[in-house]
C-alpha angles and dihedrals in degrees: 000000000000094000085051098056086045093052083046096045091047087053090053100046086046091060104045084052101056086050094054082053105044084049090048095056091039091052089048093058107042076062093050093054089031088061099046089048087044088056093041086055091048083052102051089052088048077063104039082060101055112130095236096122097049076049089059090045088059102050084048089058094060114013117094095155113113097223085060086058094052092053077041099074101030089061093049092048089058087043090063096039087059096046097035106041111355107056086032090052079057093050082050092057096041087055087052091043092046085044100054097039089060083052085058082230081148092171090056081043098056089046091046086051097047083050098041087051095053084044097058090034084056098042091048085052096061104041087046080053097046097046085045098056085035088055086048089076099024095057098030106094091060093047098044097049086048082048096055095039091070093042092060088052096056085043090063087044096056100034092048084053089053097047104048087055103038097136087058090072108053111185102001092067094085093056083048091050090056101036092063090054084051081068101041093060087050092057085054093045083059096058096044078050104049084045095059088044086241093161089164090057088039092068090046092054091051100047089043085053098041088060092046093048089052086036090053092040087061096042091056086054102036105036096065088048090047094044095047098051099039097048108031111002101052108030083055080043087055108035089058093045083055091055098047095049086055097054098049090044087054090044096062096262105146096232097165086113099051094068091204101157097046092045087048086049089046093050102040078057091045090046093052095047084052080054111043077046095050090063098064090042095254104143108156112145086349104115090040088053088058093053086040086060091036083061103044091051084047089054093047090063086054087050090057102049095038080061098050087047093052095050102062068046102072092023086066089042096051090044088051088042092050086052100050102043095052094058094042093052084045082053098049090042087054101051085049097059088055097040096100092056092044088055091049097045095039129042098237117203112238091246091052073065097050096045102056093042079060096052089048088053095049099047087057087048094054090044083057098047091039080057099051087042091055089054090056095052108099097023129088092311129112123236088230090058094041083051092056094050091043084050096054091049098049088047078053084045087049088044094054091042084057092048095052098034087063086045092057087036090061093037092055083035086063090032083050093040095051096055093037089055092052089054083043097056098044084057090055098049084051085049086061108041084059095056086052092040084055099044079063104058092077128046102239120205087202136023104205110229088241096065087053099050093047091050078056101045091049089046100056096043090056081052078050092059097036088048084050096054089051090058122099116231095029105219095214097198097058085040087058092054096043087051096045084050106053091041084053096051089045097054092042085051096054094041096058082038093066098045092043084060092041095054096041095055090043100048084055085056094051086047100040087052102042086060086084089063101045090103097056103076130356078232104062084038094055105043089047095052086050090057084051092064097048076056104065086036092066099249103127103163094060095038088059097049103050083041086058104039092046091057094038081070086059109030114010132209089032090134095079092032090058094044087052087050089049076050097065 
């Protein structure tokens, strides 16, 4: 029964739970949509109190032009349109939405608001717009004679700088002249205008003036400049250009390219249209033509020079290319003249002949094309272009120089080698007879077998090299071979000559002083007897180190005792 009127009370408490809360959120957001109408509503009187019609008033107290009734009534009409339908059609939409709001529709509610607020946005719109075009008149007198004040002021400005210059500006002067008083009489027109209360024709004039008055500020700056470069700086600019251009001609310089007379014809033309332009005050690009023109005649003078410069140029080139290949042509006729004795002395490759016939072949093909090039200098090409082919065939005469140097280079390198491997050989014999002088300096029991076939091996290479340099032609490379291998085998042979000798001497003092100990042990006698016998076989290397080690039991470290007396 309890658990029952719990589960009954906790039922109870749960609903009226939910239903606070639902009042509470439905309370919160009847403010919330409350508070959005309350601000549209504050908006829409914002509009209803918008001074258009005091605006109005004011136009009505001055204005007597026609065209100013007509806007007249049109204003008014819109005014009308916004108080009569369209600010009450607002107050109509914020009754439904109120309306709807009290009957909690909150769906109807949300669309009546989203309505309401582009209403009002739209309304607003059109009476901004209206006050604005209404102000334009009624605040126009003020603003267009503060307009025109300081027009006047930048009209002083510009007509005291033209006339303290006058003489700057030749011929012009006169369309400038008249051109100021252009402006003058539009000053006047503006006060015919303001009189009349012809607002429409007002602004005309002041725009008008406004662009005279830019126009005539780019003339004062532009005009001088004009004036000075297309009647004095450029026609001195030109006729120079035009002189210069003679005496080179006349001097031989290939000037085709250039195009000088043409371009002068082109900018006298260019110069006179500036001019016919100047005088009714057009001046666009023209300043900048001029300089364009101005550029082109600097960087003729540059031309000029640059070709006078390049042809010392190509003369010293052609001088420098005269001189080597000369020498280089002398070079290659001589070698052929001896080609026959090289071949018989030296074994050529068959490529070394093909290369200095090539050579041969090329040094004829660059005489034909430096003799064509001769027949172009002092015609209609430039000295820069004839640089650049006197160039390529001086990097083909270069070419040619390194070809043949190498080719010289490995003829002196056999001439060089040959000799070379005759000192060589007599160094090697000397090498030998060395080895045979040291093996003997000790009276050996036993020469080993190896000594003997290397001393063979060393001597016939040295016959190898005396039979290669009997030969005719000499091939260099094998002679080389033959040279490094029997130097290699002599050296070899004197090294293993002197160590033979030092192991063989030292191996009779380990055995000489082990003899004291022979009565100690039969061991040590008869180890050492047995050395004495590799001894005498000629085996020198083992005999010492049995030798050593037999005498180390009795006496160590005679190893090093022994080597100091060696030593001695």
């Amino acid at each position: 029964m309890d658990l029952t009127m719990f589960a009954t009370g906790l039922y109870i408490l749960s609903v009226i739970l939910i239903v606070v809360a639902l009042n509470l959120i439905q309370n919160g957001r009847n403010k919330e949509y409350k508070k959005i109408l309350d601000k549209l509503e504050v908006e829409k009187n914002i509009i209803d109190s918008t001074p258009i019609n005091s605006e109005i008033s004011k136009i009505k107290a001055f204005l007597k032009n026609d065209k100013f009734d007509d806007n007249l009534l049109k204003w008014e009409n819109r005014f009308k349109e916004i108080r009569n339908k369209q600010i009450p059609k607002i107050t109509d939409m914020l009754l439904e939405a109120d309306y709807a709001l009290k009957q909690q529709d909150y769906k109807a509610t949300m669309l009546k608001i989203a309505n309401l607020e582009l209403e009002v946005y739209k309304v607003k719109s059109n009476a901004d717009k209206l006050l604005d075009e209404i102000k334009e008149v009624t605040s126009s007198e003020e603003k267009n004679r503060a307009i025109i004040t300081k027009f006047k002021s930048k009209y002083r400005e510009l007509l005291e700088s033209f006339e303290s210059k006058k003489e700057e500006y030749g011929e012009i002067s006169q369309s400038v002249t008249l051109q100021f008083e252009n402006i003058s009489k539009r000053f006047e027109a503006f006060e015919v205008m303001m009189e009349n209360n012809d607002y429409n024709e007002v602004t005309k004039i002041i725009k008008s003036v406004d662009e005279m008055l830019k126009h005539m500020s780019i003339v004062i700056e532009e005009v001088p400049s004009i004036v000075l470069l297309s009647t004095n700086i450029l026609p001195k600019k030109i006729d120079e250009i035009n002189e210069i251009n003679t005496e080179m001609i006349k001097d031989g310089y290939p000037l085709d390219y250039l195009n000088v007379e043409y371009n002068i014809d082109e900018a006298n033309k260019k110069i006179s249209d500036i001019i016919q332009r100047a005088k009714v005050l057009n001046l666009e690009d023209s300043l900048f033509e001029l300089k364009v023109l101005l550029d082109y005649f600097d960087s003729l003078y540059n031309d000029f020079e640059k070709e006078k410069t390049d042809r010392k140029t190509f003369e010293g080139m052609m001088k420098k290319f005269e001189l080597k290949y000369e020498k280089i042509n002398n070079v290659i006729e001589d070698i052929f003249k001896q080609i026959t004795d090289i071949k018989n002395i030296y074994n050529m490759s068959e490529d070394d002949v093909i290369l200095l016939n090539e050579l041969k072949d090329g040094v004829k093909k660059l005489k034909e094309d430096y003799s064509l090039l001769k027949t172009h200098t002092g015609t209609n090409f430039a000295y820069s272009k004839l640089i650049k082919e006197i160039e390529v065939l001086s990097f083909n005469l270069n070419d040619i120089e390194e070809k043949l140097n190498s080719t010289i280079e490995k003829l002196g390198n056999m001439k060089e080698d040959e000799v070379r491997a005759r000192q060589q050989l007599e160094e090697i014999k000397s090498i030998l007879r060395e080895s045979k002088i040291k093996i003997k300096e000790y009276n050996f029991p036993v020469i080993p077998k190896y000594y003997y076939t290397q001393l063979k091996e060393a001597s016939d290479a040295i016959k190898e090299i005396t039979n290669e340099l009997e030969k005719k032609p000499i091939t260099i490379d094998v002679l080389n071979t033959r040279v490094d291998t029997a130097r290699d085998l002599s050296l070899k042979l004197l090294a293993n000559t002197k160590q033979l000798l030092k192991m063989a001497r030292f191996a009779e003092t380990a055995i000489v002083y082990g003899n004291r100990y022979r009565t100690t042990t039969l061991d040590f006698n008869k180890n050492l007897t047995y050395s004495e016998i590799l001894f005498y076989k000629g085996e020198y290397g083992k005999s010492l180190e049995l030798s050593i080690n037999t005498i180390n039991k009795v006496e160590p470290g005679i190893y090093k005792k022994l080597l100091n007396l060696y030593s001695e």
